[in-house]
N, C-alpha and C positions, 0 to 999 in steps of 0.2 A: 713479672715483666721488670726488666733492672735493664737501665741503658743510662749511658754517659755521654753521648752525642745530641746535642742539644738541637739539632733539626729534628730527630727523631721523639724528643719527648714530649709527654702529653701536658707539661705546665712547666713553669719556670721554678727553679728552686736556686735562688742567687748565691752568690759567694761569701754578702754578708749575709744573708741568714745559715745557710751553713755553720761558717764561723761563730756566730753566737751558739747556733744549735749544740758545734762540739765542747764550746767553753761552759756550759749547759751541763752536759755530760758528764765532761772533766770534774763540775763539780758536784755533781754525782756519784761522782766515784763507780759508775758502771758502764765500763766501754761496750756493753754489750747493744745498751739501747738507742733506740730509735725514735724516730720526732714523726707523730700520726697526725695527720690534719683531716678533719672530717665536716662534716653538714648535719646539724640537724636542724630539723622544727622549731619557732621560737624567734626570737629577739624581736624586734620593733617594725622590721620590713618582712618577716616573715621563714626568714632562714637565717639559723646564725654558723659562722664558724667556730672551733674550737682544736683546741693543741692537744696532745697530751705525750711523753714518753709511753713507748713499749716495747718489751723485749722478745718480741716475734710476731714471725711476716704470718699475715691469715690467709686461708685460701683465697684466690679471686684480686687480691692488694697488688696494686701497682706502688711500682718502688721506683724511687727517682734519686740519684746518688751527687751529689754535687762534692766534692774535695774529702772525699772518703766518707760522706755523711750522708747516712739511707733517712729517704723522709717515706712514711709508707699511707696510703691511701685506699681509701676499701672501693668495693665497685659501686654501691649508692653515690656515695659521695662525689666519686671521680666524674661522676655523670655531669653534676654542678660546677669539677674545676677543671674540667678543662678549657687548655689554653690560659689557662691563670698563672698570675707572678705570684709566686711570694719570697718575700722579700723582707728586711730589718734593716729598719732605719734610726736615726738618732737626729731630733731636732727640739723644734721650740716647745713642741708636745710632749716631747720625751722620748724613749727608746720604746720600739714598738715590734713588734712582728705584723706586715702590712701585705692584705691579699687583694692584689688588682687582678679581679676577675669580669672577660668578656662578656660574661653570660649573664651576669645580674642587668637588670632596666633600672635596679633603685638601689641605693645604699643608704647607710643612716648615717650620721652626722660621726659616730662611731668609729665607723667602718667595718665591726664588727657583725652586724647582718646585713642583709639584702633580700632580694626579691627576684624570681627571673622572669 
């Protein structure tokens, strides 16, 4: 599933993380890859997120494209984001990649896990 109309999509994937995602890349040196967010078991509230590049779509992966830049998501996972932002920011915290998800009832102080 790969769509660019943003009424249509199943979670937000903003313009700044995008953009960091490709300057990512770039410095990577492999235009090939891809930005996977996923769920698993763990962290403090009981689910945590986690990033990683990859360089190909898996069966079943929802693909969400913001300004030329695929972010892919497997079907476990997409069950917990949807309807989620994510998004990168830069503040008193620092520079972050930040997931405001509907579906969690708890986050941690983090933001990095939750609970649903």
């Amino acid at each position: 599933m790969s769509t660019e109309n943003p009424t249509d999509l199943p979670l937000i994937f903003t313009a700044s993380a995008a953009a960091k995602v490709a300057q990512l890349i770039v410095e990577e040196g492999k235009p090939e890859l891809m930005l996977r967010v996923y769920v698993q078991g763990g962290g403090c509230s009981g689910f945590q997120y986690g990033f990683t590049f990859d360089e190909s779509v898996q069966d079943g992966d929802t693909e969400v494209v913001t300004d030329g830049v695929k972010l892919l998501i497997d079907p476990m996972s997409m069950q917990y984001l949807t309807g989620a932002e994510i998004d990168y920011t830069e503040g008193l915290q620092g520079a972050q990649f930040v997931i405001r998800n509907p579906s969690a009832s708890t986050t941690c102080g983090c933001g990095s896990s939750f609970a649903v």
